[in-house]
N, C-alpha and C positions, 0 to 999 in steps of 0.2 A: 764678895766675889773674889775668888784666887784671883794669883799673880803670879806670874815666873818668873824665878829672878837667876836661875841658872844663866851663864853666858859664858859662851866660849867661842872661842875664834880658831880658824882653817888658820893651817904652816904656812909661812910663807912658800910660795913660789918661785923655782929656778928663773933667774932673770936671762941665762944663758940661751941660746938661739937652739932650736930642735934638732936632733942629726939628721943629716941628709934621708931625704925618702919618710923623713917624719911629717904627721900632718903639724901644720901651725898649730903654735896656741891661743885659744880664741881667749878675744880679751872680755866677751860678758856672756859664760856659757849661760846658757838657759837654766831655770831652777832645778830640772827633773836632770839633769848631769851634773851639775854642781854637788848637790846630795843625793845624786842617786845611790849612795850606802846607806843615809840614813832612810831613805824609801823602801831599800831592800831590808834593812833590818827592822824597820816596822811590818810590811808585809809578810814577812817570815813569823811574824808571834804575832798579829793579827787574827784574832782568831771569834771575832765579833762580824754581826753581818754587815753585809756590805750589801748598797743598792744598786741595781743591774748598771752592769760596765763600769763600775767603782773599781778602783785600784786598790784602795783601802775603805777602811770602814768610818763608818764620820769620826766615832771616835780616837782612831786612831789618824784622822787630819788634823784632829783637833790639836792632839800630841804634838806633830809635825809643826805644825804654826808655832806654839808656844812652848814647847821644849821640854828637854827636861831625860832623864836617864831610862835607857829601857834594862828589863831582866837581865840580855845576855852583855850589861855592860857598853855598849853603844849610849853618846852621850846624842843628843839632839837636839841643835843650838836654836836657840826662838829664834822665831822669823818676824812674828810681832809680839811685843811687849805694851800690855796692857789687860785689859777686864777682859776675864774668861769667857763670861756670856755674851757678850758682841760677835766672839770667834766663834761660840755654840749657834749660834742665832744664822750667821752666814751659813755654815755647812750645813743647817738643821733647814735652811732655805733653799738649799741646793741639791738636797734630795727628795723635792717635792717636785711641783711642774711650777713652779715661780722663777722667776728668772730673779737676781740678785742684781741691788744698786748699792755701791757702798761711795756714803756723799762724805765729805767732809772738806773744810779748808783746804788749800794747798800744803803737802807737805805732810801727811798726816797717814803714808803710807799705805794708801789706796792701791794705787799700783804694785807695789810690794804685796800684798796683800792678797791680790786677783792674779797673780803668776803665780804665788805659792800653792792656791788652792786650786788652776788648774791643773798645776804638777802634781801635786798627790792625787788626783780625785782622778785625771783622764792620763796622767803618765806623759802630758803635751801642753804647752804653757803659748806655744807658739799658732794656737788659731787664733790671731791679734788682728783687730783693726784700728788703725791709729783714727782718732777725731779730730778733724778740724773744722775751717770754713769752708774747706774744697771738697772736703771728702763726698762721693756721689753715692746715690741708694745703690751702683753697680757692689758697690765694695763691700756693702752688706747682703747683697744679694749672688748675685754672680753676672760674667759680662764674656764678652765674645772674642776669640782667635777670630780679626776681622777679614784676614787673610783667607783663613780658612773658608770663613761665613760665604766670604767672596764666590768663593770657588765651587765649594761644595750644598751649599744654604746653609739651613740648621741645623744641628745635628749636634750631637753626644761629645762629639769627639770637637767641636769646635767652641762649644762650653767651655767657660773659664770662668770654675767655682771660687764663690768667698772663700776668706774662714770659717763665717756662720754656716756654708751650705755643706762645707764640709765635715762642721761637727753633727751637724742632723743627720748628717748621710754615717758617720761612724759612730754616734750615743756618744760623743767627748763633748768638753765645755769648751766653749765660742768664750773671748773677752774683745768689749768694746772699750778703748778706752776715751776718756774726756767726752761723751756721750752728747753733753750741753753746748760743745763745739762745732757740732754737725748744723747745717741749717735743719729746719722743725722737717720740711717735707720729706728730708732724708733720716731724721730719726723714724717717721712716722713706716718706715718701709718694714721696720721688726714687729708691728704691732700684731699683724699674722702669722709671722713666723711663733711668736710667744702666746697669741690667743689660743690657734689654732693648731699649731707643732707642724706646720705644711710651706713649704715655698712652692708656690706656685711657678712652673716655668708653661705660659702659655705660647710662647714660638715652637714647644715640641711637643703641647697636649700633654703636658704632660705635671709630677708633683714629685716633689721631694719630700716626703713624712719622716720626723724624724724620730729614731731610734731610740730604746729607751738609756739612758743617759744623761742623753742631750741637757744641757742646760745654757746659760746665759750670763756673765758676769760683765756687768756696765760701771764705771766709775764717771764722777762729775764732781763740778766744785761752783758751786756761787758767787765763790770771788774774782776772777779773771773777767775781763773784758773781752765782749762778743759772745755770751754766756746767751743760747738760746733755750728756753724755758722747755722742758717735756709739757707734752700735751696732757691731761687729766685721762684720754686716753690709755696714753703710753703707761704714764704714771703708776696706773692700776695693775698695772702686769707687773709690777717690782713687787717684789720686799726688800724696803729702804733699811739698811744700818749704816747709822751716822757712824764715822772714826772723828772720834775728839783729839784732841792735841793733850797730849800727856800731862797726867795732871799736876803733879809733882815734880819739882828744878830733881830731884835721883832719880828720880825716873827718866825725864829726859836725858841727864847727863848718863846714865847705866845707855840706852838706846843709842845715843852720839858715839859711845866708846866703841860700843861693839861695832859699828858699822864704818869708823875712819878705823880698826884695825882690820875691817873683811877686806876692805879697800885700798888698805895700802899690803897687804899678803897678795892681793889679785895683781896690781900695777907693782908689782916687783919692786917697791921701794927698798932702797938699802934702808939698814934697821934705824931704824927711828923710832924712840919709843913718844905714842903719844900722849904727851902729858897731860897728865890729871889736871893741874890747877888750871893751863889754857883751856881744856874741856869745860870746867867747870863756868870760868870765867866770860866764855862766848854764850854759852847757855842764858846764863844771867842776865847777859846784855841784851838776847832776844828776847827771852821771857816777860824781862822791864817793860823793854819800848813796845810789845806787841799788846801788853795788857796795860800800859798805860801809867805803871805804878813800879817804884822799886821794891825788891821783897817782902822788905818789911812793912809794907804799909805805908812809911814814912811819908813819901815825897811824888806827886801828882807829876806824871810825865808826858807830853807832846806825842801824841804817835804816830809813827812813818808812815808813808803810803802802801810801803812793802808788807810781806805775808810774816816776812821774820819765821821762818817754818824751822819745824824743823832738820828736815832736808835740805837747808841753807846750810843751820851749823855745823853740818857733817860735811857736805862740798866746803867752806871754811876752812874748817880742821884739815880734809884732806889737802887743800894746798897748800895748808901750813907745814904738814909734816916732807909734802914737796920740793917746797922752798928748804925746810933745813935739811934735808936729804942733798938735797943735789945744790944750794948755794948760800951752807950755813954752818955750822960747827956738828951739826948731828943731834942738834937739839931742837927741838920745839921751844921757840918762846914768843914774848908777846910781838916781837917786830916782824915775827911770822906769821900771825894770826890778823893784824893790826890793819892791813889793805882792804883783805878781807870782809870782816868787820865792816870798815867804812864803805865798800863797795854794796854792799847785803844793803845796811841802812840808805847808801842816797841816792834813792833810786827816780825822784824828784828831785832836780838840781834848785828848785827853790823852795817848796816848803821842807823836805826832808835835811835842807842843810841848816836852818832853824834848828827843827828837832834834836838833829845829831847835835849842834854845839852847843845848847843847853844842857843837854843827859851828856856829856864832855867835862863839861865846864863844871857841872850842878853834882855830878855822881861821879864817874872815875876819877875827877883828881883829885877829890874829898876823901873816899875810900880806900881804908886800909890795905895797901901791900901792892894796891894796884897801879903803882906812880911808876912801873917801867909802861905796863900799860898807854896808861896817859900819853907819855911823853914818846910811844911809836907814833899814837896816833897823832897826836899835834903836830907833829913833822910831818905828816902828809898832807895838809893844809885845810 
């Protein structure tokens, strides 16, 4: 199974304020603005078919997600890095009538993931419904201007459409995120929307069918607490792909780089270059304590109660490069990374502080080169 291993990072960004009558700069544009050149210039040589209300062709999502140089020179930076057929498998699921669940651990790019492929695929990344414990079946469904209701009864104009009602009603992709967070009876509210392609709105007699397009993208995770199970129902209306945690410490560390530098080009950091060896070396530390084992085999380790993801080590990295930016010589080093670090790991103030002073004590200040290491983190008690 290929791999991309192209990366490249967006210029920095003026840290300077907009001239007057300028719009703001918004600090997390949406995916389909962010690279809307690279979308235009895959569309432009796009020249495979595409399925109704598709922006691009799967093929060319596929591109988009995992990068890589087009003909007229346009480089285009992976979005995820990792096994080509997981990425083939999603978009080759979302041009059927199956709606897509992409599960995995925390951290593991789910979310990354379900924005980039409604941006290429519907040109709108933002028909989102966030998942919690509160979230109501309204928020997948649609709910009412009560004012209006008030006033006038029911009516068209006193509707107030989801996301989802919105993409059935235009052939774009609806995303649900953290799916498993919603109580059961309000997941169970898509099971007709995704059997059937229909919301039903019976205060107007009436039905939403939806458009060809339409699709569904749900992310969930098993690890977090409050995790409500799908129904065998629901269940059946996905096509599951799992995202694994990268399998390889270059791989992950290739994936950390590129995204503490998209991150620090976005939040205007004065230049900080981020450094390889601290990259290298927080990887390491999660990799350890999440699996249990230092690299080599050698040495049997305690593990946290934390996910140690890796969306940890790049949030990490990015306040390291923070901290030496604005209250450090302009360098990344380890007393930068080193709070971090310890905050990631204790996340149990009693078994995790075990843990941590064992893999402390037992691995960092054993291991070669890593005694400035050591000795940030010992100072923080």
């Amino acid at each position: 199974m290929g791999r991309v291993t192209t990366v490249a990072t967006e210029p920095a960004r003026s840290a300077s304020p907009p001239p007057d009558g300028a719009p703001p700069t918004v600090l997390r544009p949406h995916a389909e603005a962010e690279y809307a050149h690279e979308l235009a210039a895959l569309a432009a040589l796009d020249d495979r078919p595409r399925p109704p209300n598709w922006r691009l062709s799967p093929w060319a999502v596929v591109t988009y997600l995992l990068g890589g140089e087009l003909t007229d020179g346009t480089v285009v930076v992976p979005k995820y890095v990792g096994r080509r057929r997981l990425v083939e498998m999603a978009v080759a699921t979302l041009a059927t009538d199956r709606a897509l669940l992409l599960l995995g651990v925390p951290g593991t790019a789910k979310t990354w993931m379900s924005e980039h492929l409604a941006a290429a695929i519907s040109g709108d990344s933002s028909l989102l419904v966030q998942g919690t414990s509160g979230t109501t079946e309204e928020s997948l469904r649609y709910g009412w201007n009560y004012a209006r209701l008030l006033a006038e009864g029911p009516s068209e104009a006193a509707l107030v459409p989801s996301p989802v009602f919105r993409a059935m009603r235009t052939g774009a992709i609806a995303r649900v995120e953290e799916l498993t967070r919603m109580p059961s009876d309000v997941q169970d509210a898509l099971v007709s929307v995704l059997s059937e392609k229909v919301l039903p709105v019976p205060e107007l007699d009436t039905e939403v069918a939806a458009v060809r397009g339409f699709n569904l993208i749900a992310t969930a995770n098993d690890r977090d607490r409050g995790v409500n199970e799908l129904s065998s129902a629901l269940r059946r209306r996905f096509n599951t792909v799992v995202l694994p945690l990268p399998e390889t410490p270059e791989e992950e560390v290739r994936i950390v780089a590129q995204r503490v530098a998209e991150l620090g080009a976005a939040l205007s950091f004065p230049e900080v270059p981020a450094a390889a060896d601290e990259i290298r070396r927080v990887v390491t530390i999660f990799r350890e304590l999440r699996s249990g084992a230092t690299l080599d085999g050698g040495t049997s380790l305690k593990v946290p109660s934390g996910t140690l993801s890796t969306a940890e080590a790049i949030s990490v990295l990015a306040n390291g490069m923070s901290l030496a930016a604005h209250f450090g010589d302009g360098r990344m080093g380890a007393h930068d990374v080193a709070a971090g670090v310890v905050g990631a790991v204790l996340r149990d103030p009693v078994h995790d502080d075990v843990v941590w002073r064992e893999y402390l004590e037992g691995v960092v200040r054993t291991r070669e080169g890593w005694g400035d290491l050591y000795e940030a983190c010992r100072q923080l008690g």
